[in-house]
KOLMAR-265670 format. One record per atom (N, C-alpha, C, O): residue in one letter; atom name; x, z, y. Coordinates in nm, 4 decimals, padded with zeros to 6 digits. Example, Ala and Ser with C-alpha at 12.3 -4.5 7.8 and 13.67 -1.06 7.14 Angstrom:
! residues 2
<rec "a", "N", <01.3190, 00.7800, -00.5690>>,
<rec "a", "CA", <01.2300, 00.7800, -00.4500>>,
<rec "a", "C", <01.3200, 00.7800, -00.3300>>,
<rec "a", "O", <01.4236, 00.8465, -00.3319>>,
<rec "s", "N", <01.2850, 00.7080, -00.2250>>,
<rec "s", "CA", <01.3670, 00.7140, -00.1060>>,
<rec "s", "C", <01.2900, 00.7870, 00.0030>>,
<rec "s", "O", <01.3409, 00.8039, 00.1138>>,
//
This chain:
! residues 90
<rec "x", "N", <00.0851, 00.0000, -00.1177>>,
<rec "x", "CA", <00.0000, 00.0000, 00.0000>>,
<rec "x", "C", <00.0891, 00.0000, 00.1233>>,
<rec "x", "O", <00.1947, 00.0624, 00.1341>>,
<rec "x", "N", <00.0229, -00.0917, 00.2307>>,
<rec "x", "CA", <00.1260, -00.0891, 00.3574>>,
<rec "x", "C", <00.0411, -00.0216, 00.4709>>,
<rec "x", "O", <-00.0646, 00.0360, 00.4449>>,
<rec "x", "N", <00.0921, -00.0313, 00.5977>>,
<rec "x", "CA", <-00.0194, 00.0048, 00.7114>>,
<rec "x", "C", <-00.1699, -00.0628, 00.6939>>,
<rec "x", "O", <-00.2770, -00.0030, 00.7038>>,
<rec "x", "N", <-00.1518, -00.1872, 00.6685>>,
<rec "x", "CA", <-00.2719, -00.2473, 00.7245>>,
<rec "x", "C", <-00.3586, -00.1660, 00.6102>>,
<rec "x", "O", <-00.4494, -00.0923, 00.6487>>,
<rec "x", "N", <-00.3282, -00.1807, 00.4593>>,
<rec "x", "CA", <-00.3931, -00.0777, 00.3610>>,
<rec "x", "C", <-00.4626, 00.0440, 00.4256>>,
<rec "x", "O", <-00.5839, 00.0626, 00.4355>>,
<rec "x", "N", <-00.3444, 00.1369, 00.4746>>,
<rec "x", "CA", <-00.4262, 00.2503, 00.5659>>,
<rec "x", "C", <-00.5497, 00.2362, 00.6456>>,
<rec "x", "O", <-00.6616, 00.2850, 00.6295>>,
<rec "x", "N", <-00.4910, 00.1402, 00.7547>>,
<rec "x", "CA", <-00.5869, 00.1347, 00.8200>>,
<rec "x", "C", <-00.7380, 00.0855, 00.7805>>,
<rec "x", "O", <-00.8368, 00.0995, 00.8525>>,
<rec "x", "N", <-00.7350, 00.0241, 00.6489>>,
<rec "x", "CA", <-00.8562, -00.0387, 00.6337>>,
<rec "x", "C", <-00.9099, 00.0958, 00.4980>>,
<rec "x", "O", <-01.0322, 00.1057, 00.4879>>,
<rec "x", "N", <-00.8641, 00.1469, 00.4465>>,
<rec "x", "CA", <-00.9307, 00.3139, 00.4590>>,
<rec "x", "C", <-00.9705, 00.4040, 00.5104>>,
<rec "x", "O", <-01.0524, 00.4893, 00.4762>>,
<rec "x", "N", <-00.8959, 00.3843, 00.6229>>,
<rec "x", "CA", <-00.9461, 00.4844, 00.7437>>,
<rec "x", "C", <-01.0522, 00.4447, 00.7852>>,
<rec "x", "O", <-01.1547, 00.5126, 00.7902>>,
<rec "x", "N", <-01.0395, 00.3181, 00.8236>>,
<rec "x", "CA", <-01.2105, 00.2035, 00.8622>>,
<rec "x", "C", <-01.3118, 00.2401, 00.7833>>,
<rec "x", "O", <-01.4261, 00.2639, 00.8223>>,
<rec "x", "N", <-01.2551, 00.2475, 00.6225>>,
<rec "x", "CA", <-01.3794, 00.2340, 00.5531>>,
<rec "x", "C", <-01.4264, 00.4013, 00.5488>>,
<rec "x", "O", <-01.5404, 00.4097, 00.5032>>,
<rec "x", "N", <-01.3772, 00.5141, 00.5789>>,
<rec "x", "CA", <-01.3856, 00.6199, 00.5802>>,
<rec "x", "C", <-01.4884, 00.6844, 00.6943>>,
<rec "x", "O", <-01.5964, 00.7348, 00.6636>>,
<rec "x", "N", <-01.4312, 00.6737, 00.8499>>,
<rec "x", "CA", <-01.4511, 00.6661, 00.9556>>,
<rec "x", "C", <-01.5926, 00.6029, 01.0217>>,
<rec "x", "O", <-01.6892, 00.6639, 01.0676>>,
<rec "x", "N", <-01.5667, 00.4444, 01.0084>>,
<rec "x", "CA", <-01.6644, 00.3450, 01.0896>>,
<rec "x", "C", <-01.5699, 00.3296, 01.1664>>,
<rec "x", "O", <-01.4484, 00.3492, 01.1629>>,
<rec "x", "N", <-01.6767, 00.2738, 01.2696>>,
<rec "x", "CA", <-01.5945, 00.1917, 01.4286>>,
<rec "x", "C", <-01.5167, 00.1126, 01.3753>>,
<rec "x", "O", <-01.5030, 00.0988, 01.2538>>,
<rec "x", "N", <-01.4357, 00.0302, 01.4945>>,
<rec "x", "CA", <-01.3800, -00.0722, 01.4459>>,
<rec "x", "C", <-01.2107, -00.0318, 01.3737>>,
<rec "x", "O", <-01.1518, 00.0756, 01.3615>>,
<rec "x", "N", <-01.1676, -00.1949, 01.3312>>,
<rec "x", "CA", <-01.0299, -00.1559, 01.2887>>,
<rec "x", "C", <-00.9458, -00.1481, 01.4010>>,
<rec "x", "O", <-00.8277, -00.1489, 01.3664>>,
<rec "x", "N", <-00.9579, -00.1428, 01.4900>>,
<rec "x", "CA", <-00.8779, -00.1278, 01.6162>>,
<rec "x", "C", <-00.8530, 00.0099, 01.6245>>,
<rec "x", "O", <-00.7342, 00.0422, 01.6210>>,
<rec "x", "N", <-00.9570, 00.1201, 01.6370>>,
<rec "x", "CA", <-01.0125, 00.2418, 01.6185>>,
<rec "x", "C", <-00.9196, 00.2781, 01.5162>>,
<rec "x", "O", <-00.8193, 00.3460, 01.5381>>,
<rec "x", "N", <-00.9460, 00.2423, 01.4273>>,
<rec "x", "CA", <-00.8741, 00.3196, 01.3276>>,
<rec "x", "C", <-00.7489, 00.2754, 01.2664>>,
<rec "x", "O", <-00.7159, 00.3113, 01.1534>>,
<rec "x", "N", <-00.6630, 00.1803, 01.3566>>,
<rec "x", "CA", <-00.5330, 00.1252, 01.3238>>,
<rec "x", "C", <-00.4499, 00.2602, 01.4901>>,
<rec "x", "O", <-00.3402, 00.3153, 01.4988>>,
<rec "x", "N", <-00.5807, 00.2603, 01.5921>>,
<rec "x", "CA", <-00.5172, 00.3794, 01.6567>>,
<rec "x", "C", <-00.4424, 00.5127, 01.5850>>,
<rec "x", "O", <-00.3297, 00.5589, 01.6023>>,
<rec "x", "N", <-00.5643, 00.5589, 01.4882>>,
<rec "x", "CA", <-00.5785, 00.6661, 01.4296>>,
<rec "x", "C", <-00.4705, 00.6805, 01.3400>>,
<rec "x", "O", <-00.4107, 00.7879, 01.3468>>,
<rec "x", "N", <-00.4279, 00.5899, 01.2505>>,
<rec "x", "CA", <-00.3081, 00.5863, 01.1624>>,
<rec "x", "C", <-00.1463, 00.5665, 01.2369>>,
<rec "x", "O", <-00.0421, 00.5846, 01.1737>>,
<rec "x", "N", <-00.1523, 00.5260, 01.3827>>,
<rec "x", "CA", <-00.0403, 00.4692, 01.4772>>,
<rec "x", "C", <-00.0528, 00.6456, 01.5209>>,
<rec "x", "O", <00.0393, 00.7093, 01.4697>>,
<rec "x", "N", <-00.1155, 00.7014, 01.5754>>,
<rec "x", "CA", <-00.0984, 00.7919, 01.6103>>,
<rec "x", "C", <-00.0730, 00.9644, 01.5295>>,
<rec "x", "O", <-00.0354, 01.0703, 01.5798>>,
<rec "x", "N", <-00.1115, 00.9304, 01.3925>>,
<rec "x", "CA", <-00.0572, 01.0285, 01.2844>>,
<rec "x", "C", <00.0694, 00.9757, 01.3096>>,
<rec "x", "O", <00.1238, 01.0487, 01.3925>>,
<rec "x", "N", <00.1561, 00.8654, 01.2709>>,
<rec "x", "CA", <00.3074, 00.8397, 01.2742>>,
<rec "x", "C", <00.3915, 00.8655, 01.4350>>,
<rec "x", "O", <00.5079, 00.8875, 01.4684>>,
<rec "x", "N", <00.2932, 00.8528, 01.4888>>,
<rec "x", "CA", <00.3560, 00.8803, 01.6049>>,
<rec "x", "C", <00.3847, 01.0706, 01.6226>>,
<rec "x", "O", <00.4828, 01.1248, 01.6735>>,
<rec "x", "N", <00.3040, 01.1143, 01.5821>>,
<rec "x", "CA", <00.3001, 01.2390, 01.5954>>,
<rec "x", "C", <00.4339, 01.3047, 01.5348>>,
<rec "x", "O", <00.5204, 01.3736, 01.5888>>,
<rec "x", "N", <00.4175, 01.2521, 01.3848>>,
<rec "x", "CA", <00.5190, 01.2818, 01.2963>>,
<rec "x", "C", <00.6341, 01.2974, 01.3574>>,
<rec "x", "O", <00.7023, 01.3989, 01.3714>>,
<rec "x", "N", <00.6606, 01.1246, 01.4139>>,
<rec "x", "CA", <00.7760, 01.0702, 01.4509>>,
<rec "x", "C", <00.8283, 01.1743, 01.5489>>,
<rec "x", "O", <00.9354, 01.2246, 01.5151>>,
<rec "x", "N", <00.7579, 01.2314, 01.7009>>,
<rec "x", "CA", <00.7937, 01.2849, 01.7510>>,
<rec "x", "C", <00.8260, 01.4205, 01.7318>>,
<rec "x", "O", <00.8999, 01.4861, 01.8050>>,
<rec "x", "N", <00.7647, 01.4625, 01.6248>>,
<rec "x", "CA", <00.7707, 01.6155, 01.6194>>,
<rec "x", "C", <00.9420, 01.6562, 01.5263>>,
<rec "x", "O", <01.0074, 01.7604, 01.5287>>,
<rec "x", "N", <00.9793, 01.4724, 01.4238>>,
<rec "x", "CA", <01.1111, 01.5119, 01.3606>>,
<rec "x", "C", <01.2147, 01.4889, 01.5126>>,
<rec "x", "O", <01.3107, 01.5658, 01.5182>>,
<rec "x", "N", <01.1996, 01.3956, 01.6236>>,
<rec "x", "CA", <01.2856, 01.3737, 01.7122>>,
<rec "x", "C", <01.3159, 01.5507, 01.7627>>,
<rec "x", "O", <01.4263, 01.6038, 01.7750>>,
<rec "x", "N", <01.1873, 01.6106, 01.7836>>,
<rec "x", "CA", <01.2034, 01.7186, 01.8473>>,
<rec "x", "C", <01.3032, 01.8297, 01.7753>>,
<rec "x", "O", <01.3513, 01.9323, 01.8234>>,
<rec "x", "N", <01.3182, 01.7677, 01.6310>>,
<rec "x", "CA", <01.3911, 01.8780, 01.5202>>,
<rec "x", "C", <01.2791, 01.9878, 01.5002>>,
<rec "x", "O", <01.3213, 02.1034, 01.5039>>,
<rec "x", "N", <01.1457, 01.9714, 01.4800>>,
<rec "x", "CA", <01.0629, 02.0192, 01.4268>>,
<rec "x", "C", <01.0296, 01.9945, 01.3058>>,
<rec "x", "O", <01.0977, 01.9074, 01.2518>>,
<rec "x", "N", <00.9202, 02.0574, 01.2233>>,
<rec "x", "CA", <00.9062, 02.0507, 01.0769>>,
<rec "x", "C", <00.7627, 02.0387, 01.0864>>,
<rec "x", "O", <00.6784, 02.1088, 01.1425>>,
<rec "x", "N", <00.7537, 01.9107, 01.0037>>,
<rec "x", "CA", <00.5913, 01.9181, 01.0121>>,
<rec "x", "C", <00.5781, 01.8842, 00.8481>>,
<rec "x", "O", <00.6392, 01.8014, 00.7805>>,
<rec "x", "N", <00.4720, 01.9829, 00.8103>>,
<rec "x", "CA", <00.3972, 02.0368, 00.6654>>,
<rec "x", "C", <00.2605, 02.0026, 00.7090>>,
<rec "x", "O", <00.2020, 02.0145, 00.8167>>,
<rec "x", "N", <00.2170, 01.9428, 00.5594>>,
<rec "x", "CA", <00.1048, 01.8943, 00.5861>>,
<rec "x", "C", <-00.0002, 01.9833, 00.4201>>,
<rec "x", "O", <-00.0072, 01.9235, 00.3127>>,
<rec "x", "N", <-00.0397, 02.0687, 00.4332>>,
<rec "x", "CA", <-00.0766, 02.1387, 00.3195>>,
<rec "x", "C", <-00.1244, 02.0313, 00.2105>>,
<rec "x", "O", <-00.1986, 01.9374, 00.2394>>,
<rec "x", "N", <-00.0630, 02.0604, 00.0544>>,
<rec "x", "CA", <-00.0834, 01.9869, -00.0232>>,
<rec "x", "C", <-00.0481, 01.8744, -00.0326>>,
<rec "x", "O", <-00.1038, 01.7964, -00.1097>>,
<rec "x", "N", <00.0547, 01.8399, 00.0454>>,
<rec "x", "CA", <00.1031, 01.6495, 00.0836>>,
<rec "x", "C", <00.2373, 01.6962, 00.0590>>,
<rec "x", "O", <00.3005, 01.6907, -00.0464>>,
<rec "x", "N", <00.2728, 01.7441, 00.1735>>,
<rec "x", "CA", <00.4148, 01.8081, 00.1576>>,
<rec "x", "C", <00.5134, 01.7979, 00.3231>>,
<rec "x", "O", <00.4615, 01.7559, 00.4266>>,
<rec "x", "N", <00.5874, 01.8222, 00.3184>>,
<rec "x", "CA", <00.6932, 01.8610, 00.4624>>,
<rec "x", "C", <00.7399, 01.7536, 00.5193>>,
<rec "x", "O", <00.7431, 01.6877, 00.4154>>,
<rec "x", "N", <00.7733, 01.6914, 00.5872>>,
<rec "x", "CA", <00.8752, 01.6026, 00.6902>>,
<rec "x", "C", <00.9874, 01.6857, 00.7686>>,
<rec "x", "O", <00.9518, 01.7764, 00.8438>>,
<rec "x", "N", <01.0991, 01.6603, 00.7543>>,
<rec "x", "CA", <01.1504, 01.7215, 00.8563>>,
<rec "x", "C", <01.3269, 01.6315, 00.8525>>,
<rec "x", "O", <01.3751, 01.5529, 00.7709>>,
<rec "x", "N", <01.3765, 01.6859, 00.9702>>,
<rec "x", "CA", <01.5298, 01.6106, 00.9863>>,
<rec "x", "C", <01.6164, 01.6849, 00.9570>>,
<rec "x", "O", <01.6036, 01.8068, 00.9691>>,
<rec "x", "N", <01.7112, 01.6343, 00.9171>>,
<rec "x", "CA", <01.7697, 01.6691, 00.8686>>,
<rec "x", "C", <01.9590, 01.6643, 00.8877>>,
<rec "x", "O", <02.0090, 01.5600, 00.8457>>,
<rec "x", "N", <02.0259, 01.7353, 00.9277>>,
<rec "x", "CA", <02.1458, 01.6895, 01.0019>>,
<rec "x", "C", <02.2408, 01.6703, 00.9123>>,
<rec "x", "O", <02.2474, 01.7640, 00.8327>>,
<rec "x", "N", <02.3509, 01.5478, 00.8860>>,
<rec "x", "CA", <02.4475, 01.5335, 00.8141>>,
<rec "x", "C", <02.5768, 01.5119, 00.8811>>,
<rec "x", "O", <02.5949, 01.4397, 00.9792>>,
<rec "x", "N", <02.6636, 01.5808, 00.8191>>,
<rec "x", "CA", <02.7946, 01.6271, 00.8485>>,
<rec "x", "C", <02.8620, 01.4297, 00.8914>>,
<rec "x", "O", <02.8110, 01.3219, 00.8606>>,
<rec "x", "N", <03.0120, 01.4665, 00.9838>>,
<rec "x", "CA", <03.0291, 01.3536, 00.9533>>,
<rec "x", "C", <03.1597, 01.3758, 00.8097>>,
<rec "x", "O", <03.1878, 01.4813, 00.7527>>,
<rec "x", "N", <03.2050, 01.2674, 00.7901>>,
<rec "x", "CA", <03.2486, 01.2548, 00.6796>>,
<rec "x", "C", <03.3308, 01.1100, 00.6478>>,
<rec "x", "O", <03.2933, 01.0066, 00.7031>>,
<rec "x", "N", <03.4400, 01.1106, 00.5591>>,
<rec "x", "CA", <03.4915, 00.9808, 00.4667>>,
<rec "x", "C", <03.4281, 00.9326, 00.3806>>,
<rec "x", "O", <03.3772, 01.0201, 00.3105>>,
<rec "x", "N", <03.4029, 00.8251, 00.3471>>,
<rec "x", "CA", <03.3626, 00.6896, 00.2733>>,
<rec "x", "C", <03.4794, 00.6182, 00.2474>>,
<rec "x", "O", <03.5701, 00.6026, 00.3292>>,
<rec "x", "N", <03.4769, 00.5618, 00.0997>>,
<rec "x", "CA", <03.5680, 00.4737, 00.1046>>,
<rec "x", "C", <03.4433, 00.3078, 00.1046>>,
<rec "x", "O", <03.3292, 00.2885, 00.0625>>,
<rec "x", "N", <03.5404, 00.2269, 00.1715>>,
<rec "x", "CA", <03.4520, 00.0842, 00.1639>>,
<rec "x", "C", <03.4767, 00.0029, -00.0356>>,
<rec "x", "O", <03.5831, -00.0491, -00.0693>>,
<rec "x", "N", <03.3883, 00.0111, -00.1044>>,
<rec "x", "CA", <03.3997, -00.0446, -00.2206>>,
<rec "x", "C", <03.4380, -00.1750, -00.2344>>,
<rec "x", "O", <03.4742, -00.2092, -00.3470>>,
<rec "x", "N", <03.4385, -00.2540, -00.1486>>,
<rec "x", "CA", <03.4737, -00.3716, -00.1783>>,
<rec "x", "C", <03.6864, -00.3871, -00.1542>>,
<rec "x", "O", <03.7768, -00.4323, -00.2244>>,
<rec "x", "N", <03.6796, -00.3280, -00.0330>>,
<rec "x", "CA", <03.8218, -00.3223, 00.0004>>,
<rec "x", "C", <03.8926, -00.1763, -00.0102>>,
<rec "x", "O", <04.0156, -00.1720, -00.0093>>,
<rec "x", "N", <03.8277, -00.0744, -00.0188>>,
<rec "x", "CA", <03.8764, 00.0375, -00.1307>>,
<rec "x", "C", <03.9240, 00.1038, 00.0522>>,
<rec "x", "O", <03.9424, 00.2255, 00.0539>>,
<rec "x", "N", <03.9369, 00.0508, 00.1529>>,
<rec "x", "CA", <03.9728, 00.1368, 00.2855>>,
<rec "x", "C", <03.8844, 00.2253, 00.3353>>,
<rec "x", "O", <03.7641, 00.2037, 00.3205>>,
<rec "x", "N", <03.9256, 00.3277, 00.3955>>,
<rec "x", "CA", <03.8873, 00.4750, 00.4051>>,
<rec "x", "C", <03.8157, 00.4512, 00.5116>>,
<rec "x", "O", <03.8770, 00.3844, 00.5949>>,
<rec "x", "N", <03.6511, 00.4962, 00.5567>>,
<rec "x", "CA", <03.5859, 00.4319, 00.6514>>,
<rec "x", "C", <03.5121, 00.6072, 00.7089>>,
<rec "x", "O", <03.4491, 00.6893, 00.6423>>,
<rec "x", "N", <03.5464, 00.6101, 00.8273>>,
<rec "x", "CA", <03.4595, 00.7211, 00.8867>>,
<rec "x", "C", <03.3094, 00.7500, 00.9082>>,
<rec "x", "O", <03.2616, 00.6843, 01.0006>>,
<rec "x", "N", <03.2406, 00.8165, 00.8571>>,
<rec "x", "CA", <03.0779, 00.8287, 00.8686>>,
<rec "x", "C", <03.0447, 00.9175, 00.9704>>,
<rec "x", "O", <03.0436, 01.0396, 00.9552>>,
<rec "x", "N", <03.0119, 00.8470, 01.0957>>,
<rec "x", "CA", <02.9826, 00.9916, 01.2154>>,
<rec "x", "C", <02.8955, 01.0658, 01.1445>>,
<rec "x", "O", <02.8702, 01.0321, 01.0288>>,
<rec "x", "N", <02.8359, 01.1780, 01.2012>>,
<rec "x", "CA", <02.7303, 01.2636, 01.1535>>,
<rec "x", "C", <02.6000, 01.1870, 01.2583>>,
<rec "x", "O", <02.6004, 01.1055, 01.3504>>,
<rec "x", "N", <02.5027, 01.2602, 01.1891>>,
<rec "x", "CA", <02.3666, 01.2139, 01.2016>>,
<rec "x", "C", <02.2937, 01.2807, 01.1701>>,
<rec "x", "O", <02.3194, 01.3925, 01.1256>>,
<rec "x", "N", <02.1546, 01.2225, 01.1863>>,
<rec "x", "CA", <02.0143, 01.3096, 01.1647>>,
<rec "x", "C", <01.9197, 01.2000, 01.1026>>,
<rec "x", "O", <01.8766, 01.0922, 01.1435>>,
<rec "x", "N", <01.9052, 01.2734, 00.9859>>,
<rec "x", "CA", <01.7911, 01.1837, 00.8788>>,
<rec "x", "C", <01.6755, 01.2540, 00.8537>>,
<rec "x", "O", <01.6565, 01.3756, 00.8504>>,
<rec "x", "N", <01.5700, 01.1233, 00.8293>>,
<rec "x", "CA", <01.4094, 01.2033, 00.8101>>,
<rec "x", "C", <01.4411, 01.2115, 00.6492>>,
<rec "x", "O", <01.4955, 01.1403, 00.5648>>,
<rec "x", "N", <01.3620, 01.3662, 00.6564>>,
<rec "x", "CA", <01.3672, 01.3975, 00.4494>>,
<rec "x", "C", <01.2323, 01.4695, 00.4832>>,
<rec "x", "O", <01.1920, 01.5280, 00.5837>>,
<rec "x", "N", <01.1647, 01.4359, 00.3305>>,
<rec "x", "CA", <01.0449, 01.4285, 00.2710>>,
<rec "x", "C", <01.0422, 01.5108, 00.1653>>,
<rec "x", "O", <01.1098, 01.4751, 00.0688>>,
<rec "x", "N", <00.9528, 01.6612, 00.1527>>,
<rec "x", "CA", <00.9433, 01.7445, 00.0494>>,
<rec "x", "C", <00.8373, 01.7171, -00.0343>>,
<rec "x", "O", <00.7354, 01.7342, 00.0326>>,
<rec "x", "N", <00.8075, 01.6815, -00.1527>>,
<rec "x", "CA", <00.6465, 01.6291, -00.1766>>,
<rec "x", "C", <00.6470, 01.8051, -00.1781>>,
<rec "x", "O", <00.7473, 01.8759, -00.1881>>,
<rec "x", "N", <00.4883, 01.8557, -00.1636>>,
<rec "x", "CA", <00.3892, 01.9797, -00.2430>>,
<rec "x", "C", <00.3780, 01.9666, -00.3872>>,
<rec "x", "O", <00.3545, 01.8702, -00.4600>>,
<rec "x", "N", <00.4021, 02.0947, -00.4098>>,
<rec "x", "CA", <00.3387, 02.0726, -00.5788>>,
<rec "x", "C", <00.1652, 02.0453, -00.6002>>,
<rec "x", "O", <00.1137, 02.0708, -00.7091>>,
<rec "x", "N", <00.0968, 02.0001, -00.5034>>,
<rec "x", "CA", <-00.0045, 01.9580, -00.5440>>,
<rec "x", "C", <00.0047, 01.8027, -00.5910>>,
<rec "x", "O", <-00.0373, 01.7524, -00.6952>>,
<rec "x", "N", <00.0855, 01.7311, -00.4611>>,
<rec "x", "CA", <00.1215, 01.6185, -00.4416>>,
<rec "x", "C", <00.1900, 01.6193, -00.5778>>,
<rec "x", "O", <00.1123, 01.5449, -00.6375>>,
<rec "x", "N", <00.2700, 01.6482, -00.6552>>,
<rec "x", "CA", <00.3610, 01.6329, -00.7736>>,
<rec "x", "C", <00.2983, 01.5920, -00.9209>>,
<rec "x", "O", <00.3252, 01.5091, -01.0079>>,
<rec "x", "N", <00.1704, 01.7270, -00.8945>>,
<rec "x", "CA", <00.0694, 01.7217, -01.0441>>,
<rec "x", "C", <-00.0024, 01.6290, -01.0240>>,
<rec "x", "O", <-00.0369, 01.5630, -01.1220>>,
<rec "x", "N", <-00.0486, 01.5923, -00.8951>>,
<rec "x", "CA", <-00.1534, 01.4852, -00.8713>>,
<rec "x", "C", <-00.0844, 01.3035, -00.9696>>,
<rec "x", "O", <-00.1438, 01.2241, -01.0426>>,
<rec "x", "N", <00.0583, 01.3083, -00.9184>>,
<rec "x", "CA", <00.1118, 01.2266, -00.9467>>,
<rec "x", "C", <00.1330, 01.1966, -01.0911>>,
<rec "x", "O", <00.1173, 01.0854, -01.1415>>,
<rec "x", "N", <00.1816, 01.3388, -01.1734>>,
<rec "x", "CA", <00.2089, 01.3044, -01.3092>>,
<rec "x", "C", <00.0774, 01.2429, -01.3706>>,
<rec "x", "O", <00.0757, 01.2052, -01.4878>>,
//
């Protein structure tokens, strides 16, 4: 399933148009989005966590030419499923 998938659940859920409810799904990600920029944690009961995550910097070697390549540090989005989300799945 992609966005447009969403959105046409949300439609069929909701009513109003798909405009309406391509808002509604733009603005859950937006929310998200801003709340990991902020280095906040957003949990969603029974779904599971979003949050960022900071990585050291660090060496890499390049595999093709085997030379030693520097990895600045950074901040990555990580995803906890819920153990509801888990059993649902098996």
């Amino acid at each position: 399933m992609n966005k447009a998938g969403l959105v046409d659940v949300v439609h069929a859920q909701l009513g109003g148009t798909k405009v309406q409810a391509e808002a509604v799904v733009d603005a859950v990600f937006d929310t998200i989005t801003k709340n990991l920029k902020k280095g906040e944690e957003v949990a969603i009961a029974g779904f599971g966590k979003f949050l960022a995550k900071k990585r050291a910097a660090r060496e890499a070697r390049n595999p093709k030419t085997g030379e030693t390549v520097k990895v600045p540090a950074t901040t990555v989005p990580k995803f906890s499923a819920a153990k509801a989300l888990k059993d649902a799945v098996k």
